[in-house]
C-alpha positions in Angstrom: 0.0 0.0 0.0 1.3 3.7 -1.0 1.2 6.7 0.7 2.6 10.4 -0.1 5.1 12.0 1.9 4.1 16.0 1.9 6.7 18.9 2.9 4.9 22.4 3.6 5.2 23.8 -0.1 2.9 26.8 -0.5 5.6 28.9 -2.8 3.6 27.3 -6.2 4.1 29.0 -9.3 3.2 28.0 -13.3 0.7 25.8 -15.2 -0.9 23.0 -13.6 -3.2 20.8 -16.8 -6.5 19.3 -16.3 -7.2 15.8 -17.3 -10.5 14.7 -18.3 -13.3 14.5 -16.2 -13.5 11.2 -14.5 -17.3 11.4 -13.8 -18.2 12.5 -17.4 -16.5 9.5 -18.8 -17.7 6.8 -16.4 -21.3 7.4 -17.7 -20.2 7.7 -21.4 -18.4 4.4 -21.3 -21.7 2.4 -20.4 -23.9 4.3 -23.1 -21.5 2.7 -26.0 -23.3 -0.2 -24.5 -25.7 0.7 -27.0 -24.5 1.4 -30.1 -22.9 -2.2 -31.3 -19.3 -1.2 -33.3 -16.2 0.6 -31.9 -16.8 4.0 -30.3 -13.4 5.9 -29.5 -13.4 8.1 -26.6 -10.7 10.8 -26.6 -8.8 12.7 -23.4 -9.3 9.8 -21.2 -7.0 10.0 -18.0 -5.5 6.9 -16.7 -7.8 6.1 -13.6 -8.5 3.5 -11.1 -12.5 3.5 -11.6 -12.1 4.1 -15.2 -9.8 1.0 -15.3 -13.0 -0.9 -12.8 -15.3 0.1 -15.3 -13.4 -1.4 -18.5 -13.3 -4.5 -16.7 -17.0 -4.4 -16.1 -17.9 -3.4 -20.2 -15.2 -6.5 -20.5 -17.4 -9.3 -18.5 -20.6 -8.1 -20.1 -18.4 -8.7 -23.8 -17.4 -5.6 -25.0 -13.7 -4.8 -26.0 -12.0 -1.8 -24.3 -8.7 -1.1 -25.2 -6.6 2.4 -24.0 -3.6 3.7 -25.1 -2.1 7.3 -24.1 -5.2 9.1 -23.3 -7.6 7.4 -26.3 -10.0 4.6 -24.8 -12.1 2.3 -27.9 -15.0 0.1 -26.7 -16.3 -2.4 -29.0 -20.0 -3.7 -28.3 -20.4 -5.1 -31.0 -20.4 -8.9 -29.0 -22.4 -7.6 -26.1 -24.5 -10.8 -25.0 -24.0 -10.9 -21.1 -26.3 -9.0 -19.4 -24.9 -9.6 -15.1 -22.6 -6.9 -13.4 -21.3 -8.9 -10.8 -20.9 -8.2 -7.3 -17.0 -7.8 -7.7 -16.4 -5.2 -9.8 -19.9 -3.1 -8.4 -19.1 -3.0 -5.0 -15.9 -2.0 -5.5 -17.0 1.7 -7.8 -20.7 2.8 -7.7 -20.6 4.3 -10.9 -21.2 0.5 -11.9 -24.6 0.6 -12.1 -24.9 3.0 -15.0 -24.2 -0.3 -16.8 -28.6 -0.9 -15.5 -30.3 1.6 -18.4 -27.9 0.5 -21.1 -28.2 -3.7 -20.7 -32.1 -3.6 -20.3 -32.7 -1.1 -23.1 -30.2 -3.4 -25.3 -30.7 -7.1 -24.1 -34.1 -6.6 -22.7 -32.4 -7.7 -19.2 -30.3 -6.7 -16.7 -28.9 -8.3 -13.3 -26.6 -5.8 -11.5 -25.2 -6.2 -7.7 -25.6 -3.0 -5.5 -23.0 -0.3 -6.0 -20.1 0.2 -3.7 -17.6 2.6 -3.8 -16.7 5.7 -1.6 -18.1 5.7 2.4 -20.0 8.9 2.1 -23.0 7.8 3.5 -26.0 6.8 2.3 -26.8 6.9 -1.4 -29.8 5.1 -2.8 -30.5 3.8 -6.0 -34.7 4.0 -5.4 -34.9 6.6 -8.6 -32.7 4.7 -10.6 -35.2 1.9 -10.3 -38.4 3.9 -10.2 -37.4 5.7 -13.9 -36.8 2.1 -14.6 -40.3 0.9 -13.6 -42.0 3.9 -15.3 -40.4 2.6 -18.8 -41.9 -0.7 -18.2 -39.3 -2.7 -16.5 -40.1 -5.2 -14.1 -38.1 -4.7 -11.0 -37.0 -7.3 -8.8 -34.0 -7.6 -5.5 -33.0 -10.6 -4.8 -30.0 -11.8 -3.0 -28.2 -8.7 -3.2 -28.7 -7.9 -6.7 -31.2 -5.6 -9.3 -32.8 -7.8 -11.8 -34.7 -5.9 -14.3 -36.6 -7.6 -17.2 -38.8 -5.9 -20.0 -39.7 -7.2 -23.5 -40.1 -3.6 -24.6 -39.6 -0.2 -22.8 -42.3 2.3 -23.3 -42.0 6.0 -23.4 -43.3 7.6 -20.0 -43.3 10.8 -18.1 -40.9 10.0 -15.6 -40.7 12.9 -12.3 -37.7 12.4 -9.7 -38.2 12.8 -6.4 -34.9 15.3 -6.1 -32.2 15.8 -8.5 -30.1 12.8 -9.1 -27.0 12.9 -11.6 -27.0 8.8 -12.0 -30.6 8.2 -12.2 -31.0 11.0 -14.8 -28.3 9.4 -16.7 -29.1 6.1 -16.5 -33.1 7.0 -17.0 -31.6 8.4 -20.3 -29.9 5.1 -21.7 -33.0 2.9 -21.7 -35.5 5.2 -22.5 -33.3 6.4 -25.8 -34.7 2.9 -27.3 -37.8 3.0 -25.5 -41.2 3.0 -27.9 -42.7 6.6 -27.8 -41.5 10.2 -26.4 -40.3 9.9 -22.2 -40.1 13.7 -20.5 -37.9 13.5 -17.8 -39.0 16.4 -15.0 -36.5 17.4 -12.2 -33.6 16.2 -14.3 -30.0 16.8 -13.3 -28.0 19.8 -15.3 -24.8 18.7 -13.9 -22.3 19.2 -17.3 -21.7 15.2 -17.0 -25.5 15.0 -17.9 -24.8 17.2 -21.1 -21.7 15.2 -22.1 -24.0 11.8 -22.1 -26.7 13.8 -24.0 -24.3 14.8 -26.6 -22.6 11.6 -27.1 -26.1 10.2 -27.1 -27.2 12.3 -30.1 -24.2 12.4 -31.7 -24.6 8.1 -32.0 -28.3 9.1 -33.5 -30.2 9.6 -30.6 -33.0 12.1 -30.4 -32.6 14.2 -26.9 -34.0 17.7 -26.5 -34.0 19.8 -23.0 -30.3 20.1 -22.5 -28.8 22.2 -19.8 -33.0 22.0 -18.2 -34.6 20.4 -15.8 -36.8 19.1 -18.4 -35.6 16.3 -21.0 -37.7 15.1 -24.0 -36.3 11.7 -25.6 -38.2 10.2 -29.0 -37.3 6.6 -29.0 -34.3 5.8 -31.2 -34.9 2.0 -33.2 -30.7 1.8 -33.5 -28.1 3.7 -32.5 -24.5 4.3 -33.8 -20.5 3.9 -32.7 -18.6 7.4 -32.5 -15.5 9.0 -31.8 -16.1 11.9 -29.4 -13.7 13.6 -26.9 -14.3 14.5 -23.3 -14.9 17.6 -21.1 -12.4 18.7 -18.9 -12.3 17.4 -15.1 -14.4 20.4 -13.1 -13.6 19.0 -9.8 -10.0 18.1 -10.6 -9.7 22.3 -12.0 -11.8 22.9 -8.7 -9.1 21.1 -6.6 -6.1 23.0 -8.1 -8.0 26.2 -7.8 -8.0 26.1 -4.2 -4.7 24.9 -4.1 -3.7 28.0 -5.8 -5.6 30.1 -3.2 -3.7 28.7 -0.7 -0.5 29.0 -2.6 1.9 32.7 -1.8 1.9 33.3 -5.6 -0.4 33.0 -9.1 -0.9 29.9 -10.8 -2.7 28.9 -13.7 -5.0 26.0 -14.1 -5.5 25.3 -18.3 -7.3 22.8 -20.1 -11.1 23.9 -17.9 -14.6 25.3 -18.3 -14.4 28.0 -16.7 -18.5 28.0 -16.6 -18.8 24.9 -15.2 -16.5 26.1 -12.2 -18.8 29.3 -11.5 -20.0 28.4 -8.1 -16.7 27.4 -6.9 -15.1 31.1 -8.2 -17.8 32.8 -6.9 -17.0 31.2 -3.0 -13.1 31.9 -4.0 -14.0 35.5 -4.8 -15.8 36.1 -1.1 -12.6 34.4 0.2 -10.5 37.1 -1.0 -9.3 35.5 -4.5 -8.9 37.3 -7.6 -9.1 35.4 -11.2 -7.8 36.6 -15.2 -9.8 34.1 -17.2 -8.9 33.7 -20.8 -10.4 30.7 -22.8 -9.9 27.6 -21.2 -7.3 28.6 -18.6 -7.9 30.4 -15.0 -4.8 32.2 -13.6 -5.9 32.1 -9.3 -4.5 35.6 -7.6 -4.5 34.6 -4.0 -5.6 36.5 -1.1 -3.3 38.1 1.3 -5.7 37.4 3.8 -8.7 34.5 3.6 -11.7 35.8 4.7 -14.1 33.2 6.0 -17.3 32.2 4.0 -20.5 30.0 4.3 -20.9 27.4 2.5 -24.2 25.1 1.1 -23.9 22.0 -1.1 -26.3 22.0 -3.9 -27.0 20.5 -7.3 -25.5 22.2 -10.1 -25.2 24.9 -10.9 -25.0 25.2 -7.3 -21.5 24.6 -5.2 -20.7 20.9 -6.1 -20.2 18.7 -3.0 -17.2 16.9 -4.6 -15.3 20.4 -3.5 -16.7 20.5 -0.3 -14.0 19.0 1.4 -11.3 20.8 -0.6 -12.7 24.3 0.1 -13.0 23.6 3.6 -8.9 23.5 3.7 -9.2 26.7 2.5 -11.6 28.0 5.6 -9.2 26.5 7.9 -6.6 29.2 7.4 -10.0 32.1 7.2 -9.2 35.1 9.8 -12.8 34.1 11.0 -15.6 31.5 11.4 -17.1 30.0 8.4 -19.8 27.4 7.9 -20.3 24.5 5.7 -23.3 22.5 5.1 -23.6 19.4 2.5 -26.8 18.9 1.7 -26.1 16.4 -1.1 -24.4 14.0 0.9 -25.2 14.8 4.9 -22.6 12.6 6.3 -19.3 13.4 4.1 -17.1 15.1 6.9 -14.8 11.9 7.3 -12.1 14.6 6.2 -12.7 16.9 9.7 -11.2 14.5 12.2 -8.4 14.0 10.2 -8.1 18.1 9.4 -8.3 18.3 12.6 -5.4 15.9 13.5 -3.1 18.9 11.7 -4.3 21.4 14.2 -7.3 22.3 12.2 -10.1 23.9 14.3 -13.4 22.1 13.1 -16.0 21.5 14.9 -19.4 19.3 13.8 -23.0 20.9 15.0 -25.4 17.8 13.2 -24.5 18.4 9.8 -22.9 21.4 9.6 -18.9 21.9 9.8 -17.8 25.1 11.8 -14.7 26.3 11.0 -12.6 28.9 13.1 -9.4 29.6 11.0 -6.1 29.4 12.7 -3.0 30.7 11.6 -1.6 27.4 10.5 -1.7 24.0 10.0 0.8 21.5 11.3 2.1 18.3 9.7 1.1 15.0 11.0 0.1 11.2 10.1 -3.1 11.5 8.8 -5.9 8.9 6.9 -7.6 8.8 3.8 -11.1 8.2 3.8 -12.7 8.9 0.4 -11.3 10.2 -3.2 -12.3 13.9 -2.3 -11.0 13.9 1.4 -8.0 12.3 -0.3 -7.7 15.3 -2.5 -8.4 17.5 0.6 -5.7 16.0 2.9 -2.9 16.6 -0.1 -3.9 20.6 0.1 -3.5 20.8 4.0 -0.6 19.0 3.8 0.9 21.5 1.3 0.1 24.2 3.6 1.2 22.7 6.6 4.4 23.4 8.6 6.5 20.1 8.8 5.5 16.7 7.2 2.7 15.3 6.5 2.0 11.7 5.7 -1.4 10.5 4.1 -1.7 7.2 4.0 -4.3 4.8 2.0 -3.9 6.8 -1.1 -5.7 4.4 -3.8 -8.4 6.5 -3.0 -7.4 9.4 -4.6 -5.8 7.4 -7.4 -9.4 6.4 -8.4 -10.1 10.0 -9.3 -6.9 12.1 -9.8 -4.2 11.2 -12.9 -0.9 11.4 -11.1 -2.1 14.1 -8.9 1.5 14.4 -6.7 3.4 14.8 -10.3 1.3 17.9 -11.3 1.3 19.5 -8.2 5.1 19.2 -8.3 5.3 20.7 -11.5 4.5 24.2 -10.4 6.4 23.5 -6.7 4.5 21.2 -4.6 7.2 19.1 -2.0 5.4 15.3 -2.8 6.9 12.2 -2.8 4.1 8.3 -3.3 5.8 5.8 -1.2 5.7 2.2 -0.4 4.0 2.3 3.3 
């Protein structure tokens, strides 16, 4: 097992590049499920879960094959329609694999997801937009077994917004008989890269960037080459490390739209941005001033930065608050924060923050990919060493995340433990 040994390194200067965005591509990968022939995927970053998720498309008979950021995935001999418990518990982007097998082979038996211990995230609107198309839903010995000899076109209305069940609602219902309007859908940008790939391959998907999505049933759909959006979170991640660096640095290779919630928080903290095309150059603050802070779906603050931003409040000449209302229970980063002399203190679910005037080095655990993320800013900022251990986590989401951040002067050495 690896860990990264981090020397206080807050003089960062340069270009740090974004890689492709890991939750854009995850999705994307199971809808060429549908369209039997090779589709080639391009600025594909070399990930743990996107390596899972290969493996899964390779059980259920496709042919996935990667080479230096281009990913091809042949469907063409698609015939088996399980995702077994292995592989799901291990990512829970796994069950995006459910729209795409029963719209396809009429069938589908996936395990429960697994993946990161941030609490409690059901699957109940993935299987209710399933139900509404016509499938019959059944649990049984730990796994989702959905059956339909044809998918009808239904309103379907979710509950609250849900990235996965939006995306997974779309797959099946783009071969499903009839028009579906989807109500309450998810905007999040990896919703719009699965819609355009979708239509790109000959789908028919209106709505885009709305709450509201209309999808006429497709009878076939085809392979295509298209490449992938840029990693928001990953941008996000270097963003606030550059707000906690003593000088500019630039993060290229981003949307800057799709990062307007997290600038807008930066901007109360007392950051300053030049934007220009597709790169973000972060001014930091001479002093942070504390901020509040509420998860929300997009285009609201994303809660894959939550844990990242609250690094940033630690140092805040004040008190700040943060609230995650998308995932109530993901402060496994505070004890841990708090283990480098962060002052954090949790009232139900809400994180109060009283800044100090610095962090200091210590052993410390990952818990998760984002609090992974998190723990590799404080440790930059904190005097000493700091050692994070279990870092797989972070490798599922971040593309040689300690090379980059040494690129433009981060102290970080991976490890045998």
């Amino acid at each position: 097992m690896e860990r990264f040994v981090i020397e206080e390194s807050r003089n960062l200067s340069g270009t740090i590049n974004v890689s492709g965005a890991k939750n854009a591509i995850l999705p994307v990968m199971a809808a060429c499920l549908l369209a039997p022939g090779k589709s080639v995927l391009r600025n594909v970053p070399s990930l743990i879960d996107l390596k899972t998720m290969a493996h899964l498309l390779r059980v259920i008979g496709a042919r996935v094959d990667y080479e230096k950021g281009s990913m091809s995935i042949d469907s063409r001999d698609v015939c088996y329609g399980e995702a077994p418990y292995e592989l799901v518990s291990k990512m829970r982007a796994s069950i995006y694999v459910l729209g795409p097998l029963l719209a396809r082979l009429k069938e589908a038996r996936v395990s429960f997801p697994g993946g990161c211990a941030i609490g409690t995230r059901p699957v109940d609107l993935h299987l209710k937009a399933m139900e509404a198309l016509g499938a019959k839903i059944n649990i049984e010995h730990g796994y989702i077994h959905a059956v339909a000899d044809k998918l009808v076109g239904a309103d379907i209305y979710f509950d609250k917004s849900s990235v996965g069940a939006t995306i997974n609602a779309l797959m099946a219902a783009v071969f499903a008989e009839g028009r579906t309007r989807m109500f309450n859908a998810a905007m999040e940008p990896e919703v719009d890269s699965t819609i355009d790939l979708l239509n790109k391959m000959g789908a028919d998907i209106t709505g885009k960037g709305s709450t509201t999505l209309i999808i006429n049933g497709a009878e076939n759909l085809f392979p295509v080459e298209m490449s992938m959006i840029p990693d928001r979170i990953e941008a996000g991640t270097f963003l606030v490390a550059g707000a906690l660096s003593l000088n500019p640095i630039t993060v290229a290779n981003c949307e800057p739209e799709h990062l307007r919630s997290l600038l807008d928080k930066m901007q109360e903290a007392g950051c300053e941005f030049e934007i220009e095309g597709d790169r973000i150059t972060v001014i930091p603050p001479a002093r942070i001033k504390p901020v509040n802070l509420l998860t929300l779906p997009y285009p609201g603050f994303p809660t894959d930065l939550q844990a990242q931003f609250t690094v940033l409040m630690t140092l805040a000449e004040g008190v700040s608050f943060v609230e995650d209302t998308i995932f109530p229970d993901r402060y496994m980063h505070v004890a841990e924060l708090n283990r480098l002399q962060a002052n954090i203190r949790m009232e139900r679910n809400i994180a109060a923050i009283k800044g100090v005037k610095e962090l200091s080095g210590a052993e410390v655990m990952a818990t998760d990919l984002r609090a992974s993320a998190a723990l590799v800013l404080a440790g930059m900022v904190a005097k000493g060493k700091t050692v994070v251990s279990r870092i797989y986590h972070i490798d599922r989401g971040y593309d040689r995340i300690e090379e980059k951040l040494n690129s433009i002067g981060a102290r970080i050495t991976r490890e045998d433990a």
